[in-house]
Each structure stands twice: as C-alpha cells, then as structure tokens.
C-alpha positions in Angstrom: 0.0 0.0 0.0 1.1 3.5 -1.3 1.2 6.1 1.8 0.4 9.3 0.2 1.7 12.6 1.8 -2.2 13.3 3.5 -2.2 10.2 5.5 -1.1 10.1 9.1 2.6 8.6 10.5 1.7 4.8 10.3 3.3 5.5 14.0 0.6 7.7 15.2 -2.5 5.6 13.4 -1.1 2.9 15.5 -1.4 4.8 18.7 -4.7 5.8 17.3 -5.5 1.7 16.6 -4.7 0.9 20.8 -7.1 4.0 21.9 -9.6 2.8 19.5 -9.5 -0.9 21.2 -9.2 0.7 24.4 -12.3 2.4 24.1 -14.1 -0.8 23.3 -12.8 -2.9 25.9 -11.9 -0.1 28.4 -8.3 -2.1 28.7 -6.1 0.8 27.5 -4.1 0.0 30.9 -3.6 -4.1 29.5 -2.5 -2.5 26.2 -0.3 1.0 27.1 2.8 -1.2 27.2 2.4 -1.8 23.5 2.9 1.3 22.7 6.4 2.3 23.3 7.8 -1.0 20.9 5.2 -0.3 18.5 5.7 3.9 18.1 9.8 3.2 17.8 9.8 1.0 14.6 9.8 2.4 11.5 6.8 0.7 9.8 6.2 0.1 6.0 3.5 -1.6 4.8 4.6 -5.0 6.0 5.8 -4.1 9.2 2.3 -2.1 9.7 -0.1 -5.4 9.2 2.7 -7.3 12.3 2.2 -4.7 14.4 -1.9 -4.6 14.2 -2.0 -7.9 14.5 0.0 -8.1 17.3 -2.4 -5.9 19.3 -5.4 -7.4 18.1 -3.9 -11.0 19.7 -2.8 -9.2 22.6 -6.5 -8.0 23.0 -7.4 -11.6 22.2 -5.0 -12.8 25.1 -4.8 -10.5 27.8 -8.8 -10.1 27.6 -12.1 -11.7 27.6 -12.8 -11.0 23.7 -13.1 -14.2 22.1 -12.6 -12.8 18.5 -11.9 -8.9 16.9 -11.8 -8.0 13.3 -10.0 -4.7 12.2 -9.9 -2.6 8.6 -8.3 0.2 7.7 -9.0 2.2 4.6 -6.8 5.0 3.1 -8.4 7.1 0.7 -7.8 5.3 -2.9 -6.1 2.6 -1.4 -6.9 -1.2 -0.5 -7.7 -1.8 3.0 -5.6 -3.2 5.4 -8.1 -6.4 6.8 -7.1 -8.3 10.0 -8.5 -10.2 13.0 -7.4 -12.6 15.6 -9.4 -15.0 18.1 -12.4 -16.8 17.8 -15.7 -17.1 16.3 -17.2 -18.9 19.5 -17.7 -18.7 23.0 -15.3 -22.0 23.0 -12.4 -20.3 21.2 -13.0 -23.8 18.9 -13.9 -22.1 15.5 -11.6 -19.7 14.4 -12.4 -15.8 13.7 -11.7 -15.2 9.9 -12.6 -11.9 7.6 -15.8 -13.2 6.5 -17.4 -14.1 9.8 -20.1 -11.6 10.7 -20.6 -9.4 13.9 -23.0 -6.8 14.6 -22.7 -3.3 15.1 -25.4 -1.9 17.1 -25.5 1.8 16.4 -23.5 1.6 13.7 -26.8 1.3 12.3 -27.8 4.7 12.2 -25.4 5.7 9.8 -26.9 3.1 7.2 -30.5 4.8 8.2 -29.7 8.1 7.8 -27.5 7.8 4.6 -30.8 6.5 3.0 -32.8 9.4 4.1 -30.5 11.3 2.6 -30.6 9.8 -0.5 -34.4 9.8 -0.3 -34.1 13.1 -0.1 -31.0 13.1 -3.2 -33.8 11.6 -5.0 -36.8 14.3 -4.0 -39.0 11.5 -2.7 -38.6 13.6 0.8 -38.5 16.8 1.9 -35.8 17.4 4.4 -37.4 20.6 6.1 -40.9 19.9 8.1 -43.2 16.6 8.1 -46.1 15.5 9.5 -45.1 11.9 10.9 -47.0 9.7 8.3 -50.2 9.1 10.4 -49.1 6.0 12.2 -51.2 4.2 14.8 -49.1 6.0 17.8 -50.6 9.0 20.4 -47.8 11.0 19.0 -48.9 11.2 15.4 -53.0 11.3 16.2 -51.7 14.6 18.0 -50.2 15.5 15.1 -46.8 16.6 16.0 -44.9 18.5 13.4 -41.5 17.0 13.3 -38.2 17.7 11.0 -36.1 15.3 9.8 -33.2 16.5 10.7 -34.6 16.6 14.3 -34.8 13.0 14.4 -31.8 12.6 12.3 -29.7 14.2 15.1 -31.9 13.5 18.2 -33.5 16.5 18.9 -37.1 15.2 18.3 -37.3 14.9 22.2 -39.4 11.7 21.6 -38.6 9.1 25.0 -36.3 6.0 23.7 -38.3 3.1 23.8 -35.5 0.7 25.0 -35.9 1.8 28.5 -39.0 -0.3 28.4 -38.5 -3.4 30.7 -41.2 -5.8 29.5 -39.6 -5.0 26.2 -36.0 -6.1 27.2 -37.6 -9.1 28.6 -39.6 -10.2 25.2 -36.0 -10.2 23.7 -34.9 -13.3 25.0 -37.4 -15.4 23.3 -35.1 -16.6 20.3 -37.8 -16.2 17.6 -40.1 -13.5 18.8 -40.3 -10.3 16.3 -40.8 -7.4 17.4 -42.6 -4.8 14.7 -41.1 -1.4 14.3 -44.8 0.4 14.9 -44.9 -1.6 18.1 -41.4 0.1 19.5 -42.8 3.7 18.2 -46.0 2.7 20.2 -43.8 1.9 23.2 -42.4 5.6 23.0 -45.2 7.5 22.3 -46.7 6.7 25.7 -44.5 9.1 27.3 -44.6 12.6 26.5 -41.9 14.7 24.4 -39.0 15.3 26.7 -38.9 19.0 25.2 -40.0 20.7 22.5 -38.9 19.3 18.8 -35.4 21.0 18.0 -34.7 22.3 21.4 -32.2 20.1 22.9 -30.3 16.4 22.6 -31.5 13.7 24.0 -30.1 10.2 22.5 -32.7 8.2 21.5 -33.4 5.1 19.6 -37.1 5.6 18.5 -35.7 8.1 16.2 -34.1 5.8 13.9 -37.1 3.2 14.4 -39.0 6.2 13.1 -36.7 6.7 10.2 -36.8 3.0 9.0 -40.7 3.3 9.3 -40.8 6.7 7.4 -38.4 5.3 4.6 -40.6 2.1 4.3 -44.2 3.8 3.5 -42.2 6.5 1.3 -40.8 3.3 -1.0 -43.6 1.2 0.1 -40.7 -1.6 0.6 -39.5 -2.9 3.9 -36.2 -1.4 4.9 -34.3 -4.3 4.4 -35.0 -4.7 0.7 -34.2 -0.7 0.8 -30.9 -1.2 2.1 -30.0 -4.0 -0.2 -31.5 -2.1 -3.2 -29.7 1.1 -2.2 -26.1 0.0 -0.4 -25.4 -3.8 -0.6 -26.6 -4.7 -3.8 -25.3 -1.7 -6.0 -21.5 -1.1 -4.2 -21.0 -5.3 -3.8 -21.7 -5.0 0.2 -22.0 -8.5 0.1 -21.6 -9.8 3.8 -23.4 -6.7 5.2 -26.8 -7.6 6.6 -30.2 -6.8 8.0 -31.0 -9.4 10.8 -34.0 -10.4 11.5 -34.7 -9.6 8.1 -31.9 -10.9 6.8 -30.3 -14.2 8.2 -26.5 -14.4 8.2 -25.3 -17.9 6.7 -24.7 -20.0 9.4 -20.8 -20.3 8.3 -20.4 -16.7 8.7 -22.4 -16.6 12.0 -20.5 -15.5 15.0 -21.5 -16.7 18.9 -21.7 -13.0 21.2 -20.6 -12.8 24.8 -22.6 -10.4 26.9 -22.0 -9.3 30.9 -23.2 -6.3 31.1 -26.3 -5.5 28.7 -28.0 -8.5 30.2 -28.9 -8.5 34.1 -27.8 -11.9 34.9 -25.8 -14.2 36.6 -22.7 -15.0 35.0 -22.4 -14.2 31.2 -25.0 -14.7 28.6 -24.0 -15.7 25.0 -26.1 -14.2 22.6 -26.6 -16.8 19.9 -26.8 -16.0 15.8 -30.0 -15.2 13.9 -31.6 -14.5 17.3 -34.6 -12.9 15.9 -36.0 -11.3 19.5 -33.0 -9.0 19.5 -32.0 -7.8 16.2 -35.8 -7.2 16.4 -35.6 -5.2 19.0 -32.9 -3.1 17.6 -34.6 -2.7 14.5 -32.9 0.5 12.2 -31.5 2.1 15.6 -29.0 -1.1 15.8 -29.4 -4.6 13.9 -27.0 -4.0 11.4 -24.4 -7.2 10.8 -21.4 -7.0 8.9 -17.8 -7.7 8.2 -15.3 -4.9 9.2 -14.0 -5.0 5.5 -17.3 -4.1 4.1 -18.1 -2.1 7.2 -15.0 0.0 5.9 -15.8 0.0 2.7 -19.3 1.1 3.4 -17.5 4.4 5.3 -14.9 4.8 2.5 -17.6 5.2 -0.1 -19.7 7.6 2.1 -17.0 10.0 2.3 -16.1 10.0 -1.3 -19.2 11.1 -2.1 -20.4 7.7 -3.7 -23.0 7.3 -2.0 -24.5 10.8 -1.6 -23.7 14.1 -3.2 -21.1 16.5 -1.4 -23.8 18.8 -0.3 -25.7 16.4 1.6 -22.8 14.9 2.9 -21.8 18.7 4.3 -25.0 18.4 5.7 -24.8 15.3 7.6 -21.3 16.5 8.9 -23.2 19.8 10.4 -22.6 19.1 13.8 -24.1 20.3 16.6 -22.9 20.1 21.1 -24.3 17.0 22.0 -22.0 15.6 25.6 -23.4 12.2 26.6 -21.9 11.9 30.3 -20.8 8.2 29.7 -19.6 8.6 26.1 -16.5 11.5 26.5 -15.2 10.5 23.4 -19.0 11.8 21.6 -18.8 16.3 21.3 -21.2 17.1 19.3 -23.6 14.7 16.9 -24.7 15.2 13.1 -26.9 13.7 11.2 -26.6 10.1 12.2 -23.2 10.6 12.6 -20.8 11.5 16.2 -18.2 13.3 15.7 -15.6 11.4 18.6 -12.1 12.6 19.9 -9.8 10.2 20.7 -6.2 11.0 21.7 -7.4 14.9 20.2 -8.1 13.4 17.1 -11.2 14.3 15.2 -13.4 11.5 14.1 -16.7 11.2 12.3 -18.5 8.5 12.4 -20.4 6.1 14.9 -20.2 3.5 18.2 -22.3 0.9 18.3 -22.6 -1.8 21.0 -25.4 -4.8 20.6 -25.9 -7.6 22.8 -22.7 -9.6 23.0 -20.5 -7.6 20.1 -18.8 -4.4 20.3 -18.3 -2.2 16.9 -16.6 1.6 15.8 -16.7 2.7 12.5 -15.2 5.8 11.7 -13.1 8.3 9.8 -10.3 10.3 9.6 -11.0 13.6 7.9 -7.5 15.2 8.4 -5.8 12.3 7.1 -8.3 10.5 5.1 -8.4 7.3 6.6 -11.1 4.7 7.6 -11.1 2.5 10.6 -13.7 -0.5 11.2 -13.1 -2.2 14.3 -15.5 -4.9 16.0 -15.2 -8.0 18.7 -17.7 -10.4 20.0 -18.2 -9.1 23.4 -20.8 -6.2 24.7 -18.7 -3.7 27.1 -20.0 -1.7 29.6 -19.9 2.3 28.8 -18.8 1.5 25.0 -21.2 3.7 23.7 -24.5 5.8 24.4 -26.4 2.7 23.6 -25.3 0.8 26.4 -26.3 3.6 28.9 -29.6 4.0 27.7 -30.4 -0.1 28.6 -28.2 -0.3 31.8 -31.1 2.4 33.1 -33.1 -0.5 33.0 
C-alpha cells in the first residue's frame, strides 16, 4: 500500500488503533505497554499489518474478547483487513474476515444515509413533516417534526428501550418485534422537550426513520438497504438481521456481561430474531469490518451521496453524553468522537454480546472499522440507555 503525503505517521494511526481498542474494551491499561515498541519501529507496509495484528492477539489474550476484526482504509487505497481470536464462546472455530458481527448503532449511519438519498432523490423533503399518520398518540396529536430533528436527536421523543417488558420479550429466540410496536412503546411518554430544542439520544428516532423510509418506497427497509447499499457497491456480507439471516458459516456466537442482568455471562446466539428485532434501524446491522469500511470509504467519497448532503450530515451540533467523553457534538446520524485529540466522524455501536466503531479520519483520510464479540460496559451511548433499565 502506497502512503500518500495526506495520510497520518503509520506510528501515530497505530497509537490511534490501541485507543480505539481501548475504548471498546476499556483495557487501554492491559494494552499501554504496547505502545512504546510499537511507536519506535519504523513501519512500512509489511511491518504495519505485524504490528496490528500483534495488538489485536494481545487484546485476544490478555482479555475476555473471544474474537476482533479490524480494517483500515486510506483514501484510494486497499484496505488493510485483520482479525485474531475466535468465532465462538469455546475459542474452537476460528475468527476469519468473512465471519459476521453486529454493530449496534453503527446502524444509524446506514439509516440516515438513506434518508438522505431519499431526499437526493426528491421523494422527501428534508425541512418539516407530519409523521405519516401511524397508529401512535404522537402522530394522532399531530406533532410537526423535522427530519433533521430526528436525524440528530433532537425530536425529544422518549427512547423506547428503557422499556423493561420490552427487554424481557427479547430473550425469546424467535419473537419479532414490529417497528410500529417500538414507536408505540415511545409514544406513551410525552416529548421530553419541544422538537429541536435540545439532545436527547434516543433510539425511536431511527425506528421512526426506518418506518418513514418504508411507506415513502412502500418496501421494507431491508430490501431498501439491499436495493440502495449492498446490492449496487458489492456489500455483500453486510446484513439486516431479523430480516436478513446471516449464513450460518459466517455466523458469529456473542458474549454479553453487562447488557443482560444476569448471573454470570450470557452468549447471545446468531439469527436470534428477538433482538435484532428489538434493535430494529437504531441497531441490527451485521457485517464484516471490510465491508463495514468499505461502506465508510464510499460515504466520504461522495459515492453514495452528493457533497452537499454529505456537508450536511457532517453539520454538527454540542451533543455531551456523560458516559460517552469520546462523543462532542452529533450530526446527522453521525458523532463526531475525539480520541487521543483526534477528530473522528463517524459512529459507536454496541449490541448484545459484540462491540463495533466505524469511523473516519478527515484530516488524514483514513477509515477505521473495528469490532469483537463481546458487549462492554460504557462503549457507547447505547449501552447507557439499557443499563437504566
């Protein structure tokens, strides 16, 4: 791989690569002596692969990830694909480039980069809408909402994960939850303050989205994204679960202690319709990192939407979530993170039993996609909003 003048001191992106698994497995203290051997070599291409992979099975030895799976994308370059560890909770199978993992709020960027293109497309208008007369107490009271407001969570609508019974209907393996049901489940409470007034992370707004994009197309959103993203740019092992089932040779066992309030750990088998249910377009997305970075590559190229609506969704506005520091402001469906006073754009996601970041340089023009198979307390906003419950 050509390193063009742009890109970053493979040194520094490999600081940047042990905060980045630090903030997923909160083990920055397991990993800091890495750092010193790693930042003295002088790395070309060769040299920068070892030295990945020798975090990534450090990670996979010194913690309790079974399996991670990096890429890293330089603008007009191939990507740089790696993983170590396993694909199981018995560290029998092991973790290779085309196993699947989910990536929880990764999701959102997926969500939002198709309202965007709806709106590419005039089959939306960005400014003002009526939600489309759903069966909820919100839209029979016939709240004016913008996009952008639930693009960005300012739609002060309550997040529908905090409900318990909900979390509980989960567990049952084949149970399938209905995205009108989880708006339902929010518009019980009231607004938490006026539309476009303040930030307030919640789910429902992407639930909304998916549901919003569906009776535009009059498709289900998982037939949108394939139409839209996986079919046209060859996303092939990106999918839509419960919509989509991952091939059971690609399917990857998840290891939860902290999402789930029980004894011991709880390993969150694949195709396990109750949850990715549950998640719906806030967080079910499953992929592989390469075509997770691919996905992120293509974005910021302008591939995938024009340049103007990409400035748009890279408008960001203050948004501080207390147990996400790395998160400053948000866009649309995008956070914009610090790490190490680095600028990212991009997104955190954490799902039952997996762990995911996807984001983006836009100082040096890189990509990073970064997953593992085990759900981490405080990895993202996500994971706050169900530990309330």
């Amino acid at each position: 791989m050509k390193v063009r003048n742009h890109c970053p001191n493979k040194k520094l992106l490999v600081i940047h690569l042990v905060l980045l698994v630090g903030l997923l497995n909160h083990c920055k203290s397991e990993l800091s002596f890495h750092r010193k051997g790693i930042v003295e070599k002088q790395n070309n291409n060769k040299n920068l692969q070892t030295d990945l992979q020798s975090v990534l099975d450090e990670v996979v030895k010194e913690t309790k990830v079974s399996g991670v799976q990096l890429s890293i994308k330089f603008e007009n370059e191939d990507a740089i694909n790696l993983q170590s560890g396993s694909a199981d909770v018995k560290r029998k199978v092991r973790l290779t480039q085309s196993h699947v993992m989910s990536w929880g709020s990764v999701t959102k960027m997926f969500c939002s980069t198709l309202i965007l293109k709806l709106i590419e497309k005039e089959n939306v208008k960005p400014d003002s809408i009526t939600i489309y007369k759903m069966d909820s107490p919100i839209f029979r009271n016939q709240i004016v909402l913008q996009l952008n407001q639930l693009l960005s969570h300012r739609s002060g609508i309550q997040n529908y994960m905090q409900y318990i019974p909900g979390l509980v209907k989960s567990f049952y393996y084949k149970y399938h939850w209905k995205s009108d049901d989880l708006i339902k489940i929010a518009s019980k409470g009231k607004l938490l303050f006026e539309p476009g007034s303040n930030f307030s992370y919640s789910n429902t707004n992407f639930v909304m989205l998916g549901r919003i994009a569906e009776k535009i197309m009059d498709k289900p959103l998982n037939e949108l994204f394939r139409e839209q993203f996986f079919k046209p740019y060859n996303l092939q092992n990106i999918y839509f679960p419960p919509f989509d089932s991952v091939p059971v040779t690609n399917a990857v066992f998840g290891v939860d202690k902290n999402f789930i309030p029980v004894p011991g750990k709880y390993v969150h088998k694949p195709n396990h319709k109750g949850w990715s249910s549950f998640a719906n377009a806030a967080g079910a997305i499953a992929g592989t990192s390469a075509d997770m970075v691919k996905f992120m590559d293509l974005l910021v190229s302008n591939e995938i939407i024009n340049h103007k609506l990409l400035d748009k969704m890279t408008i960001f506005e203050k948004a501080l979530v207390r147990d996400v520091p790395e998160q400053r402001e948000y866009g649309l469906g995008l956070q914009k993170i610090l790490i190490d006073d680095e600028e990212y754009w991009g997104h955190i996601g954490s799902y039952i039993g997996f762990s995911g970041i996807l984001i983006y340089s836009p100082k040096y023009k890189y990509s990073i996609a970064l997953s593992c198979n085990y759900s981490i307390f405080q990895t993202s906003s996500i994971i706050k909003e169900i530990q309330k419950e």
